[in-house]
C-alpha positions as CSV (number, residue, x, y, z in Angstrom):
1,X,0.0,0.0,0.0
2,X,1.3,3.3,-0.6
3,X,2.0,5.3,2.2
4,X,0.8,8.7,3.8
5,X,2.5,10.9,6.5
6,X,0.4,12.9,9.1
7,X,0.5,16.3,9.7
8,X,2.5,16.2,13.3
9,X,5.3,15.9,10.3
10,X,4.8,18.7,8.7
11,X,5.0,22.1,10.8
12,X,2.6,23.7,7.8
13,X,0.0,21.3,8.8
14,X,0.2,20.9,12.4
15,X,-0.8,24.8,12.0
16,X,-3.7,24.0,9.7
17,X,-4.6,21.3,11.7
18,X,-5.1,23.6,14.6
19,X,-6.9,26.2,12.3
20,X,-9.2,24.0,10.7
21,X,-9.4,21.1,13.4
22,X,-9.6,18.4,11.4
23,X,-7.0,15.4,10.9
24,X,-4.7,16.1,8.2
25,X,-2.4,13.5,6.3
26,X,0.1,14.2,3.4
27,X,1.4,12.2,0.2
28,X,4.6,12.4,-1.7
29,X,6.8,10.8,-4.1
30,X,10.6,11.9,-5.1
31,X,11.4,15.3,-5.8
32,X,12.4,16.0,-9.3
33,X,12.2,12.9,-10.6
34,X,8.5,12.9,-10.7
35,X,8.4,17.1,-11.6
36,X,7.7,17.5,-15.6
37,X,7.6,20.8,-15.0
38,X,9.7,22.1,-12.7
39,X,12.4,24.6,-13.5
40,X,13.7,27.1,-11.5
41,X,13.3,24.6,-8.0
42,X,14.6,21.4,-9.9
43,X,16.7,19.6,-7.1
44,X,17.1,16.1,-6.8
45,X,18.6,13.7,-3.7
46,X,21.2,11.1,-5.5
47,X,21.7,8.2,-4.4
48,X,25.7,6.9,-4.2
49,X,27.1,3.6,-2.6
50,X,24.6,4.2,0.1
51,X,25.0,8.3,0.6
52,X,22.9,11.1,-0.5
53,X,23.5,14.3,-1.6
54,X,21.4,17.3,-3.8
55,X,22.1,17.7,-7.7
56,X,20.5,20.9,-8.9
57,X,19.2,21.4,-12.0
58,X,20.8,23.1,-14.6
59,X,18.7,26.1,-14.2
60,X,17.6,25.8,-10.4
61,X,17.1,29.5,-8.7
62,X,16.1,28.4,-5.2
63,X,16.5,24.6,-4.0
64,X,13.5,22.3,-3.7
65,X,13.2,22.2,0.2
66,X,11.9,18.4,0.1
67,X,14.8,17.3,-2.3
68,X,17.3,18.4,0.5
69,X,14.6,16.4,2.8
70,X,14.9,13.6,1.0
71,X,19.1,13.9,1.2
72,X,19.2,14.3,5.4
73,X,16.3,12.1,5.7
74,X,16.9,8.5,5.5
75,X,13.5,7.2,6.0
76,X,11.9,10.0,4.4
77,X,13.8,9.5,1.2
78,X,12.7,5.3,1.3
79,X,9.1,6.2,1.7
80,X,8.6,8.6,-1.1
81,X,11.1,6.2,-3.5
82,X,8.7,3.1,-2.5
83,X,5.6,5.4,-3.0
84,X,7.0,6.4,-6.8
85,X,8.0,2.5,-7.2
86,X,4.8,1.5,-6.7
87,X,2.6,3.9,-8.8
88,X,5.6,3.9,-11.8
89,X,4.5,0.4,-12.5
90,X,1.3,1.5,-13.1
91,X,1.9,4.8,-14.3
92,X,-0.3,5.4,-17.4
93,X,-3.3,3.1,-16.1
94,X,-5.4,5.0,-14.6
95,X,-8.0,2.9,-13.4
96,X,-4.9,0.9,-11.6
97,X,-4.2,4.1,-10.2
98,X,-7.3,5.6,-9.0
99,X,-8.2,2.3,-7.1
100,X,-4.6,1.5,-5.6
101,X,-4.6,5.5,-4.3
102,X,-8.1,5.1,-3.2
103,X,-7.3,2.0,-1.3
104,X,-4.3,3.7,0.6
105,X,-6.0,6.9,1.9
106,X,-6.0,6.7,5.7
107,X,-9.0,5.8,7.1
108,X,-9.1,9.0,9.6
109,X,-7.8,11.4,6.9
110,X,-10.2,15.0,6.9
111,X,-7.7,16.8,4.8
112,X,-4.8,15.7,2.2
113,X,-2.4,17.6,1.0
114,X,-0.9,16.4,-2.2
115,X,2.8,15.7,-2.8
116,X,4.5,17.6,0.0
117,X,7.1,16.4,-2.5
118,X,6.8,15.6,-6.0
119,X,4.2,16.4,-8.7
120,X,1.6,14.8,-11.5
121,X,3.9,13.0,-13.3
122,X,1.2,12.3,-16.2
123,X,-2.1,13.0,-17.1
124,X,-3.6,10.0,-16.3
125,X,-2.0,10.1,-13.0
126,X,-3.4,13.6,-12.3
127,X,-6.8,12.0,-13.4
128,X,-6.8,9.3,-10.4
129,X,-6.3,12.1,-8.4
130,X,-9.4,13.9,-9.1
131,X,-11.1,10.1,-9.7
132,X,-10.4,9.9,-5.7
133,X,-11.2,13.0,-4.8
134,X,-14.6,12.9,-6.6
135,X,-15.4,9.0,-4.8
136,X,-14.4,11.2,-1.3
137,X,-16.5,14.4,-1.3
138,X,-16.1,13.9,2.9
139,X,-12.0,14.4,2.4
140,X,-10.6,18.0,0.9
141,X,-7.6,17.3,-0.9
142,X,-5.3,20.0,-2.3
143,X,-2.0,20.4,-4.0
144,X,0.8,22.8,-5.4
145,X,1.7,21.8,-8.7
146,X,3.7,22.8,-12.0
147,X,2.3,20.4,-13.9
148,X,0.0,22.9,-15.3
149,X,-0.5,21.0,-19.1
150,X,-1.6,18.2,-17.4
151,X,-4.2,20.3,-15.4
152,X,-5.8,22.5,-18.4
153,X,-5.9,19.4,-20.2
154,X,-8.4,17.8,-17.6
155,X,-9.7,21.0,-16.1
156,X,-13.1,19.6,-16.3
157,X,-12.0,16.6,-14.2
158,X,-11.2,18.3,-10.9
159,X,-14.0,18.3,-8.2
160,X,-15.0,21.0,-6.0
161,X,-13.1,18.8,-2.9
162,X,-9.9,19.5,-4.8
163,X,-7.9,22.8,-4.8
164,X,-5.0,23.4,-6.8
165,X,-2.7,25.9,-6.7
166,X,-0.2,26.7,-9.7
167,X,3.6,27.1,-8.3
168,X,5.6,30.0,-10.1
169,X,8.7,29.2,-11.8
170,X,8.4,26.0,-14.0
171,X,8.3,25.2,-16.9
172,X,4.4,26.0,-17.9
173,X,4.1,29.5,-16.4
174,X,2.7,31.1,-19.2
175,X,-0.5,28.7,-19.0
176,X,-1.2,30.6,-15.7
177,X,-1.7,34.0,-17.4
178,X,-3.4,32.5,-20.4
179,X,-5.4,30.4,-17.9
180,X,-5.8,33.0,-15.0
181,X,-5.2,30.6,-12.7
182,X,-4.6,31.5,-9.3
183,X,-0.7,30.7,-8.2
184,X,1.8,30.9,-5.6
185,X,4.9,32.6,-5.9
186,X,8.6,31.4,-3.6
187,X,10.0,35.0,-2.6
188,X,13.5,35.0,-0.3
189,X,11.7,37.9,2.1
190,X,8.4,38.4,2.9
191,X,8.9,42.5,1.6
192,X,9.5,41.0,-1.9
193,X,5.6,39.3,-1.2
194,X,4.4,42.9,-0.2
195,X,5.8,44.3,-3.4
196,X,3.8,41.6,-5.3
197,X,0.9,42.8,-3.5
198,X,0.8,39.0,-2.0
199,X,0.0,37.8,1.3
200,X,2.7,35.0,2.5
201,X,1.2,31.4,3.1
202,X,2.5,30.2,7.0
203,X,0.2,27.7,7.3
204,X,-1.1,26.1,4.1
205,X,-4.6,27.9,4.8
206,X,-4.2,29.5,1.3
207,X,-3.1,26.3,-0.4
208,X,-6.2,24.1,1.4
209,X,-9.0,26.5,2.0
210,X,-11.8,26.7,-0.6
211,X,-12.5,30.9,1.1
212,X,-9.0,31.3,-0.8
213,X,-9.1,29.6,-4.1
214,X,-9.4,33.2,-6.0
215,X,-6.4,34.3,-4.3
216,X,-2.5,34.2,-5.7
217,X,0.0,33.9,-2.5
218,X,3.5,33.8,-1.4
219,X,6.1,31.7,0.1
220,X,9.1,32.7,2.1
221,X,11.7,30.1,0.6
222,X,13.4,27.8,3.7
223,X,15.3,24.6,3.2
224,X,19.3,24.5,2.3
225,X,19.8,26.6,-1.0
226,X,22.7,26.8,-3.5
227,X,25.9,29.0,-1.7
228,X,25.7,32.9,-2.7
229,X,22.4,33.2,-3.0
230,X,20.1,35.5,-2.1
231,X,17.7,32.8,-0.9
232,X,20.3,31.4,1.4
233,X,21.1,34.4,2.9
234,X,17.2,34.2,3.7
235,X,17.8,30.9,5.1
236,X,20.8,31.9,6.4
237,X,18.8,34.5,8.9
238,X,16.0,32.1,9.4
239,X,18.2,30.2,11.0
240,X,19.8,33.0,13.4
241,X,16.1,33.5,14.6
242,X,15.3,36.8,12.1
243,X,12.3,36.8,10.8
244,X,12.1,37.6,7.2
């Protein structure tokens, strides 16, 4: 079965757990390797004689914070490589799919974010998704994602239980103008999100809540990022207790 972490995991959703009161459980699979469209986060955790370390993409920005999860985390990194294992043999079947997902939601789940790491990694995968979603009208399931052709190309499949959020900076962005769809933008400092006219996300209230779904947000990065940059100079002062 695949597996699902619960929101004591995740310091975004222990906050949304207290806001909204209701259980909240999380699904991912590998960063990068399951991200079509990913561009300026592409980060991946490579796997060597037994070690881990990051490879960025050739034209990564800001690092994906769960690929740099995935290379402290032992455990972590198995669960989300079993979780892609398992739905990469059955990656372009989507009834397999929609059942096996279905199947594996947890029995207590309320709310379920989508890939904390990873992405739709192809249409008919994004369809089991929504499949799932619409056979659980009692569960609210959203997700961040930058797989935006696969989206537009089933916009008529996603259910009113799921809200989707279009991350800045891949590969599809100009489907979010042409689309107007409402996305979420990584900043280094939370002035850059006042510039944009943006309120920053802390708790994943933006992302999940269906009172939001008009409205485009922002993200203060966090996780290691490349040397030099000014997003780990954010990090940097994170780290020193500064907020940013």
């Amino acid at each position: 079965m695949l597996k699902f972490s619960p929101g004591s995991d995740n310091v975004k959703l222990v906050k949304l757990q207290k806001l909204t009161g209701k259980r909240v459980y999380s699904f991912s699979l590998l960063s990068g390797y399951t991200c079509p469209g990913a561009h300026d986060c592409r980060s991946f955790a490579v796997e060597k004689d037994g070690k881990r370390t990051i490879m960025d993409g050739p034209h990564t920005k800001f690092r994906c914070f769960s690929a740099s999860q995935e290379a402290l985390y032992t455990n972590v990194y198995h669960q989300r490589k079993q979780n892609f294992v398992d739905l990469s043999s059955m990656r372009h079947d989507e009834g397999a799919m929609t059942l096996y997902i279905g199947a594996s939601l947890p029995k207590r789940a309320e709310i379920v974010r989508v890939h904390v790491a990873g992405d739709f990694f192809s249409s008919e995968y994004f369809r089991a998704w929504m499949n799932v979603a619409k056979s659980r009208p009692d569960i609210l399931f959203y997700a961040y994602t930058k797989s935006l052709r696969y989206w537009m190309e089933n916009k008529d499949k996603v259910p009113r239980n799921f809200m989707l959020t279009a991350s800045k900076g891949g590969r599809y962005d100009n489907l979010i103008t042409e689309h107007k769809l409402r996305y979420a933008v990584v900043v280094p400092y939370s002035e850059d999100a006042k510039k944009l006219r943006l309120q920053v996300d802390t708790d994943d209230s933006h992302a999940a809540l269906p009172e939001h779904k008009r409205r485009s947000f922002a993200l203060v990065v966090h996780g290691t990022q490349p040397a030099g940059t000014v997003y780990a100079k954010s990090v940097a002062r994170q780290r020193h207790g500064e907020i940013v």
